[in-house]
N, C-alpha and C positions, 0 to 999 in steps of 0.2 A: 541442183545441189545447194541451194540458199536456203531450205529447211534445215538441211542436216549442221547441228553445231562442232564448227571446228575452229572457234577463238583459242587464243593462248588463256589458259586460266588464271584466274587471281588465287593467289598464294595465299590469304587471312587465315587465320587459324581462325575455328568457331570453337565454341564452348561444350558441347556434346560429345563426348566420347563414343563413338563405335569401333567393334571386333570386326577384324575383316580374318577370314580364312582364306590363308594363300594357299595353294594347293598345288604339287605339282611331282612328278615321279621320273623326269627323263632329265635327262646334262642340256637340251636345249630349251628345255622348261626354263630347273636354275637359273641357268646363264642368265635367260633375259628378266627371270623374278628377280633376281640379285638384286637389280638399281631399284625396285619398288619396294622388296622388304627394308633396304636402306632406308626408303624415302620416310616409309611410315613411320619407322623407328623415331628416324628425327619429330617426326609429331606431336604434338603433345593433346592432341585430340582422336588419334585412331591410334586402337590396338592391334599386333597381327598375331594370329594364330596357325602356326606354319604346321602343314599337314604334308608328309612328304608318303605315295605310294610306297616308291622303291619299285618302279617300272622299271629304271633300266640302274638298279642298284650300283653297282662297283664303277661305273662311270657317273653317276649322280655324287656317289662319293667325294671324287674328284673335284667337283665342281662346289659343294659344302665347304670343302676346305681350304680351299681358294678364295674363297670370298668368306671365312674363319664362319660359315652359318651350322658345321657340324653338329653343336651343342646347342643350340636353338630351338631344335624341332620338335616340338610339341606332341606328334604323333605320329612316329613311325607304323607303316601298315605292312612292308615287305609282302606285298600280295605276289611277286612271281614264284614260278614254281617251272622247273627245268620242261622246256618242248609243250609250252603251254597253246592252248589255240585261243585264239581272240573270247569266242564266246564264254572259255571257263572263265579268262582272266574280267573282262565284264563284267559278271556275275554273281561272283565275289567280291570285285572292287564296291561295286553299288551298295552290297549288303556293310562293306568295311566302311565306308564313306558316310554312309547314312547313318551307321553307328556314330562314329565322332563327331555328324554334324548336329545329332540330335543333343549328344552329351557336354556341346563345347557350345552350341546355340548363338553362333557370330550373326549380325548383323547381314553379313553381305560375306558373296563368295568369291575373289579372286579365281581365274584359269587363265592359261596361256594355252594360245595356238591350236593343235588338231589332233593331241594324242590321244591316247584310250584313254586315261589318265582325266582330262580336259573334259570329255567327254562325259564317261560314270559321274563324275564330279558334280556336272551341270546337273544331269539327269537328276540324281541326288537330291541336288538341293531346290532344285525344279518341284521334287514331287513333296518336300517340303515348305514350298512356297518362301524360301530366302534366294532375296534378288541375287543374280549373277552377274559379275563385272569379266569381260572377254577380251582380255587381250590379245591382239593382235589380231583383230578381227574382219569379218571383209575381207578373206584369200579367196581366189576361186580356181577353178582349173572350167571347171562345169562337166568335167570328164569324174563318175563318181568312181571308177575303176583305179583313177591315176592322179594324185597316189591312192594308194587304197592301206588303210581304211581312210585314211584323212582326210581327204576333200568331203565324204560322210559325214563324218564326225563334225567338222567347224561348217557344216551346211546346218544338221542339227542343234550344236552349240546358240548359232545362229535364231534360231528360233524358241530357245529358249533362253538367252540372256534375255537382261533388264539394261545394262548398259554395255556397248560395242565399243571399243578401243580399238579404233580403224589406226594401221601405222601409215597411210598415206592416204592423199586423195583419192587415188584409184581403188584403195580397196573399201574407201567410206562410200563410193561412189557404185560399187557392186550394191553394198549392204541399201542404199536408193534403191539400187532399181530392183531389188527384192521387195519393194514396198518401207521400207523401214524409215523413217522419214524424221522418229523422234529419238534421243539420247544414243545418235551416234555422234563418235568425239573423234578427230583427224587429233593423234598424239605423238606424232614420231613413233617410231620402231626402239625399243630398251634396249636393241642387240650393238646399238651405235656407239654406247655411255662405258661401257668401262674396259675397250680393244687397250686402250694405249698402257692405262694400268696393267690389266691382266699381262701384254706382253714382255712384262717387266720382271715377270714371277717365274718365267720359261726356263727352263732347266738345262735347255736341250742348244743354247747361246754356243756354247763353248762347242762343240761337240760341230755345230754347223759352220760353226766362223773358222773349222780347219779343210774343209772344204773350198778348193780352189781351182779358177777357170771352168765352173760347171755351170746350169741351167737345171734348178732345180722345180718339180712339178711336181704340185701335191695333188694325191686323187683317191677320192673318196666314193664307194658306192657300196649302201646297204640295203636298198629299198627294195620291198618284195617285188615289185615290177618287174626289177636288174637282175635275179635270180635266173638261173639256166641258160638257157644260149645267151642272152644279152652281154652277162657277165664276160663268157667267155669273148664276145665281140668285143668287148671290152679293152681286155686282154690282150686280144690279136693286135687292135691296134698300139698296142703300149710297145707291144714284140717289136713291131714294124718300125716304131718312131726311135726306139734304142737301138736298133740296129742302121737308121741310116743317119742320126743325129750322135756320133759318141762323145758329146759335153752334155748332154743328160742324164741328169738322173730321177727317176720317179720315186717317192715314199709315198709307200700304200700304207694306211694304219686300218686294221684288221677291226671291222664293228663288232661289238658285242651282240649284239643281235643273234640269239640261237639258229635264224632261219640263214643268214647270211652265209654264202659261200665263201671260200677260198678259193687263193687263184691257183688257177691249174698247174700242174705238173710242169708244162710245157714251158711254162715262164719262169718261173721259179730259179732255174739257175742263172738266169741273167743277174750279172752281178750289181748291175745298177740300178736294178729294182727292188728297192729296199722296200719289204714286207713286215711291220713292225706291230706290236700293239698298241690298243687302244691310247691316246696323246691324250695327256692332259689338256685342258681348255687351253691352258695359259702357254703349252706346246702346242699345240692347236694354230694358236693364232702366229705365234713368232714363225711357222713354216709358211703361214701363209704368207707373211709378211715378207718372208726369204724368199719364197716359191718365182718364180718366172709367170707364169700361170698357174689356174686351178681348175682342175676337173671335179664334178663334183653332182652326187644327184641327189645332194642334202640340199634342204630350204636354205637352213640356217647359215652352212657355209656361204651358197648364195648372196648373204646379204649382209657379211661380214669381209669375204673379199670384194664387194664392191666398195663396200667402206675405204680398205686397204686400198684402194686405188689397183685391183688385180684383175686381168682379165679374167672371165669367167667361160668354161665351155662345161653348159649343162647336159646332164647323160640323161636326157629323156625328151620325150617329144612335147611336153606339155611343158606349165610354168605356172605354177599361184600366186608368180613375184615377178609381174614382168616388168615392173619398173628398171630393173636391170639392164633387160631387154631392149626397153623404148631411149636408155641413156648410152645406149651402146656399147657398155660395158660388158655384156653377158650377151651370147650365142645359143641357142638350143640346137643340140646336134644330136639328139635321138640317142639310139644305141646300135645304130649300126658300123661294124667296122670301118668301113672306108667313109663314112661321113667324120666320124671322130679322128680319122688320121687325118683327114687333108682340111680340117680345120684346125687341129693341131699344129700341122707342118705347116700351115699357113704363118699362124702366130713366129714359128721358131724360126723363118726364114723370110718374113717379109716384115723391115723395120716399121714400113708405114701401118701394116695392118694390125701391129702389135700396138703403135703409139694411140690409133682409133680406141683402141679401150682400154688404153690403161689413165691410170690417172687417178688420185683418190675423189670423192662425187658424195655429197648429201644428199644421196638418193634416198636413204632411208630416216632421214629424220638430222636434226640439228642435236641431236643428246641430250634435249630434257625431255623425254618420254612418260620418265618414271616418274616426274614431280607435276606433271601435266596429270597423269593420270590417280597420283594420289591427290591434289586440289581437285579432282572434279569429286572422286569420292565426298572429300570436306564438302563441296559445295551440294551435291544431293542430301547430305545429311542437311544442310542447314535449311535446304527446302524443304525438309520431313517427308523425303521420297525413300528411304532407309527404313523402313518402319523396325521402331525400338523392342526389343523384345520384351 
């Protein structure tokens, strides 16, 4: 590990100005570009040229306006189109991406994480030959099924960035044993830098603070994995955990995601299973904050209730974030019915097992990510590793 660079950066501003193109099309994109487009903004030596897909539009909305970036964005692409398949929306994107990158001509390309989005992007600017900056980089599963496409996609990413922005040691320490030995950077996780703000924006205060004597539990599952029987296992156990705990209550918020199911029939009139739409971020976090626990087969969640100091029971058998995992905060409990119950019922019933992982934990970073990662930018340029256009 003594190759791979992961100092705290010097902050100097140099003299050179370069365009960086942020790039990014989903609400967990945003979220975590939020603290970097801030960062560069403050600069007086980097430009950012925010390029937003519109992958997962009406939720990326959400998150624009939150962090006031609506009026910002330099180039909307809106590439979805209703029941699309991976390969059209690809295909498209590549031709829309290499459009603006050829006509905006940035320096260097900003991505986050594993989406399509991140993805096309790299590609893009790849067959362009403008370096690519990857954050959040170094997750693995090594299962390229799970998730799918993602653990693909940031393998790929992977091999075609120019600089890695590992969010901890372990996953700088994947991108090692990939061979990668030079301009990988350990920068904190950006999902760490603005929970306490954002929770402050939450709408949904009033509405929770009349809720009394309950044990609220937030759960989230959109992942094409958890589609079909999983889902409904899902479910069963939710059935089973409100019928023999009645200080529960569950809020499902319904993903966007065209492919994502609804929950069955069968559960549906449990009255304390609140079934809601899609939560603003800054709703997002204040339930989590509220929640007793979190279920959840999002990354992001993942790694924002661990922040929270929240236990985590993740709904799959794999993990790309098992820092969670290894600090004991986070459980992997597949998607089988009775494994999700009776770790569930565990938490809701046994005080010791609940205090084992709860706790707020700097598992993902100390919250300067974003200024980590835009000084290293400054500092490649001033090496003339940035080549000018």
């Amino acid at each position: 590990m003594k190759d791979i660079e992961s100092e705290r950066f010097d902050r100097t501003a140099y003299s050179a100005e370069i365009k960086i193109a942020i790039v990014f099309g989903t609400r967990p994109e945003a979220v975590k570009m939020a603290p970097v487009i801030q960062a560069v903004a403050r600069s007086s030596t980097l430009s950012a040229i925010l390029i937003s897909t519109g992958q997962h539009k009406q939720m990326l909305e959400q998150v624009l306006r939150q962090f006031s970036l609506q009026d910002k964005i330099q180039h909307e692409l809106a590439l979805m189109k209703p029941n699309q398949q991976l390969a059209e929306l690809t295909s498209s994107a590549v031709r829309a991406v290499d459009g603006v990158l050829r006509s905006s001509k940035p320096d260097a390309v900003l991505v986050q994480g594993d989406t399509t989005t991140a993805f096309i992007t790299s590609l893009a600017a790849f067959y362009l030959k403008i370096p690519v900056g990857h954050i959040e980089a170094g997750l693995r599963t090594r299962d390229i099924y799970s998730p799918f496409p993602e653990e693909v996609n940031r393998q790929c990413i992977s091999v075609m960035a120019t600089y890695h922005f590992a969010p901890t040691e372990h996953a700088a320490k994947n991108l090692y044993d990939e061979g990668r030995r030079t301009n990988v950077f350990t920068t904190g996780n950006t999902v760490t830098e603005p929970s306490d703000r954002v929770i402050e924006l939450s709408k949904v205060v009033k509405t929770v603070s009349t809720l009394r004597d309950v044990r609220l539990l937030l759960l989230t599952a959109h992942r094409r994995e958890n589609l079909g029987e999983p889902i409904l296992n899902i479910f069963t156990s939710i059935e089973k955990l409100l019928q023999e705990y009645p200080d529960v209550v569950v809020i499902y918020p319904i993903h966007l995601n065209p492919m994502s199911d609804h929950a069955p029939p069968t559960t549906t009139h449990l009255r304390r299973l609140l079934i809601v739409p899609p939560l603003d971020h800054a709703d997002l976090l204040f339930m989590m904050k509220e929640s007793f626990f979190v279920m959840t087969d999002s990354g992001g969640i993942q790694e924002e209730a661990v922040t929270l100091g929240k236990p985590v029971l993740v709904l799959r058998d794999t993990t790309e974030r098992p820092e969670g995992v290894l600090a004991g905060a986070a459980k992997l409990v597949g998607h089988g019915a009775e494994s999700i119950y009776t770790e569930a019922a565990s938490l809701l019933k046994d005080p010791d097992s609940y205090r084992s992982m709860s706790g707020s934990k700097k598992t993902y970073g100390d919250g300067n990510a974003a200024g980590n990662i835009v000084a290293k930018e400054k500092q490649k340029e001033r090496r003339g590793t940035v080549p000018k256009k």
